[in-house]
DOVO-585779 format. One line per field, with one value per residue (C-alpha): residue in three letters; y, z negated, x. Coordinates in Angstrom, 2 decimals. Layout:
N
rest = [Ala/...]
v = [Y/...]
w = [Z/...]
u = [X/...]
This chain:
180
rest = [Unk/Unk/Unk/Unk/Unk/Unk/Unk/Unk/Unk/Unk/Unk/Unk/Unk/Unk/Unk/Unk/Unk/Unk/Unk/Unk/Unk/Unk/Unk/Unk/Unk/Unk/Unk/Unk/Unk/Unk/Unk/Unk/Unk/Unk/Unk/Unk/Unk/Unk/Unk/Unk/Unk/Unk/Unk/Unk/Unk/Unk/Unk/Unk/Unk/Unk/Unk/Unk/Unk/Unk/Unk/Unk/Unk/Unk/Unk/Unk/Unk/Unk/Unk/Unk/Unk/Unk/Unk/Unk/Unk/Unk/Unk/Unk/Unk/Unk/Unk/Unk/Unk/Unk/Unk/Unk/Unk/Unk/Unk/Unk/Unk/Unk/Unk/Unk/Unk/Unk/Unk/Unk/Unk/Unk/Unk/Unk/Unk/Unk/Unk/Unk/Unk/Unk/Unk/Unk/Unk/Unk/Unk/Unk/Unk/Unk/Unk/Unk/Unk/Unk/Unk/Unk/Unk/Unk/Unk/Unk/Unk/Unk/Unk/Unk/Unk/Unk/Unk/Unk/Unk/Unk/Unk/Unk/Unk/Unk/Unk/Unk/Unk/Unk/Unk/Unk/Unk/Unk/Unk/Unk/Unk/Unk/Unk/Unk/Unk/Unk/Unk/Unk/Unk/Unk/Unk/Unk/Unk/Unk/Unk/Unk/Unk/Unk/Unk/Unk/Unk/Unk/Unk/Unk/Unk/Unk/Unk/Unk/Unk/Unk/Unk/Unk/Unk/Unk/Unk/Unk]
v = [0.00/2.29/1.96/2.73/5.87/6.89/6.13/8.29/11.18/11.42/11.15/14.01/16.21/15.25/16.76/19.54/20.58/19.68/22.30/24.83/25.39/25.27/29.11/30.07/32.09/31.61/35.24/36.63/38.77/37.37/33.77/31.17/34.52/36.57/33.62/35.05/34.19/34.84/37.08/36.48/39.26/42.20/44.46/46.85/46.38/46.66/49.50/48.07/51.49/53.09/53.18/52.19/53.75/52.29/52.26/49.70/50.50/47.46/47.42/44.46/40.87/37.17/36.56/32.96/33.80/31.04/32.40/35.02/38.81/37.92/41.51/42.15/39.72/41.61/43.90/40.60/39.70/43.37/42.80/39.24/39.75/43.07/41.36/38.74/41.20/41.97/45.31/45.81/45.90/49.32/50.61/49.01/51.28/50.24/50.95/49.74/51.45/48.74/49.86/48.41/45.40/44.45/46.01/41.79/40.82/43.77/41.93/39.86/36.27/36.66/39.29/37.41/34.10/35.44/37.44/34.57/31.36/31.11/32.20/35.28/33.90/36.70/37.10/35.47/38.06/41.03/40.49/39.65/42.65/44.46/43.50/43.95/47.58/48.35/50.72/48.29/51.34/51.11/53.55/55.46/55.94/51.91/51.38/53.67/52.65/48.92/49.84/48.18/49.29/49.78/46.75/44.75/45.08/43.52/45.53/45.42/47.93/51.76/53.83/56.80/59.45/58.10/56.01/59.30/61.13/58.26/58.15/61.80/62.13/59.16/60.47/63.56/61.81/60.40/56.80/55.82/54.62/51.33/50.24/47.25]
w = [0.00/-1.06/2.33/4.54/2.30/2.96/6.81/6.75/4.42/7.55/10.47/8.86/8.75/12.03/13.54/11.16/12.07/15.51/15.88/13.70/17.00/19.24/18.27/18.69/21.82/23.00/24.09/27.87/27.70/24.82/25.41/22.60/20.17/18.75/19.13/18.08/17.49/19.36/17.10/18.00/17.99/15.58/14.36/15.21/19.19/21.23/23.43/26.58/28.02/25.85/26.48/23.06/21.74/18.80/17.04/14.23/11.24/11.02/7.94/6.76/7.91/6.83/4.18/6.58/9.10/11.44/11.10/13.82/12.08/11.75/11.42/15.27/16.49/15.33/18.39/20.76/18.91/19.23/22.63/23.30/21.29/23.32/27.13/25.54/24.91/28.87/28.63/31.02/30.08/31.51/28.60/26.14/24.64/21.88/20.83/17.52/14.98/13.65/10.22/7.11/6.26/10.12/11.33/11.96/13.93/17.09/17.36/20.64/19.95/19.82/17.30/15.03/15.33/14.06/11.13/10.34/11.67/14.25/17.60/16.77/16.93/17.83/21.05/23.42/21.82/21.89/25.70/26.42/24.45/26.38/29.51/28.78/28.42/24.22/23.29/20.45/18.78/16.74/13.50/14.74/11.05/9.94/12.87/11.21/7.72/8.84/11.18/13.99/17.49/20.30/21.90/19.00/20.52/22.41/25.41/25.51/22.66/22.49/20.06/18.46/16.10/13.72/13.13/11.30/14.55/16.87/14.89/14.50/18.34/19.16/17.12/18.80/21.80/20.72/19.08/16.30/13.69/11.79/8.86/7.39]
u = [0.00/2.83/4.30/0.97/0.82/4.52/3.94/0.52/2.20/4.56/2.39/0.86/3.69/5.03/1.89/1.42/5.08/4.02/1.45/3.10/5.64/3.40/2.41/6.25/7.43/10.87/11.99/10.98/13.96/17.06/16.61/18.05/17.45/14.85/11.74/8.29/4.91/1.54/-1.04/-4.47/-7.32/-5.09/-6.77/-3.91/-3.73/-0.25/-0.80/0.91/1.11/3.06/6.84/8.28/11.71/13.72/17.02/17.83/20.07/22.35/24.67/24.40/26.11/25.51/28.26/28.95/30.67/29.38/26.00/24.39/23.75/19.75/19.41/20.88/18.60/15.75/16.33/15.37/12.56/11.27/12.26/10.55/7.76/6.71/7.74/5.13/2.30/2.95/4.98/7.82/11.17/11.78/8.92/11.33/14.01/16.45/19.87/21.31/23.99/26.44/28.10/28.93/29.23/28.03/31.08/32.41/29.76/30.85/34.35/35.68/35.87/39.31/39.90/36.99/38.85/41.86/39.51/37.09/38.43/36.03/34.55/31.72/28.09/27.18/28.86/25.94/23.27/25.32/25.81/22.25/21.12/23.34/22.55/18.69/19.90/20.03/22.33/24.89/26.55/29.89/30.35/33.67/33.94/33.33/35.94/38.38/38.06/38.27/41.38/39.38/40.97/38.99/40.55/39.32/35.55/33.14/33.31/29.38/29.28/29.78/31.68/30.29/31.56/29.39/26.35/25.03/25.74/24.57/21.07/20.50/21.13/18.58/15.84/16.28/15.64/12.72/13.90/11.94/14.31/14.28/16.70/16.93]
């Protein structure tokens, strides 16, 4: 009897887990990053229209440094989950400021190998991002303080004066802004 009841107790979460995924979305846009989930009927409706600008706040970093910076892969989810919805990506702005403690995950494999041990995980994102068009901003003062050279990079991300400067300027601009 025990057994039957084990075997059941399992079938059961096999298809709960099952249909639990079948809501998620893998991204339009950042593929492998940034999956989402389909809302039904909100009460708060996505205004398709609209042309949607944002800048993220990224200071923080996972403390292993295997682990992708879940905080820079918010920018593909934004990304994914409004491509979803049916916007375009060309109604999709977004830029990010990297300072901090995120100031690892902006390094060439290379430079991050010698750092950490390992290849950066965050390599793959940071070019799709990229290449989707967001704006991945470097601190000029994070860079300075960690005696980060320009060569130690990923060439897919921008230097600025400062994130201060580079969020100042983007709200300016008309970039909503978003810190985690």
């Amino acid at each position: 009897m025990k057994k039957k009841t084990l075997l059941f107790y399992i079938a059961v979460c096999a298809i709960y887990l099952i249909s639990a995924q079948d809501n998620r979305i893998d991204g339009k846009i950042i593929t492998g990053f940034g999956e989402t989930f389909k809302v039904e009927n909100p009460e708060i409706a996505t205004n398709i229209n609209a042309t949607l600008k944002v800048i993220f706040d990224v200071s923080k970093s996972p403390e292993d440094n295997s682990k992708v910076n879940s905080y820079i892969v918010t920018a593909a989810r934004f990304l994914n989950m409004h491509a979803d919805e049916g916007m375009d990506i060309s109604q999709l702005k977004v830029a990010l400021t990297i300072h901090g403690g995120a100031w690892k995950d902006i390094l060439t494999d290379e430079e991050y190998l010698k750092k950490f041990g390992t290849k950066n995980p965050n390599t793959i994102l940071i070019k799709q991002l990229n290449d989707a068009g967001v704006d991945i901003i470097l601190c000029g003062q994070t860079a300075n303080f960690r005696k980060v050279s320009r060569t130690d990079v990923n060439p897919n991300v921008k230097l600025a004066l400062s994130a201060m400067t580079a969020l100042i300027q983007y709200q300016n601009n008309g970039y909503q802004f978003i810190k985690f």
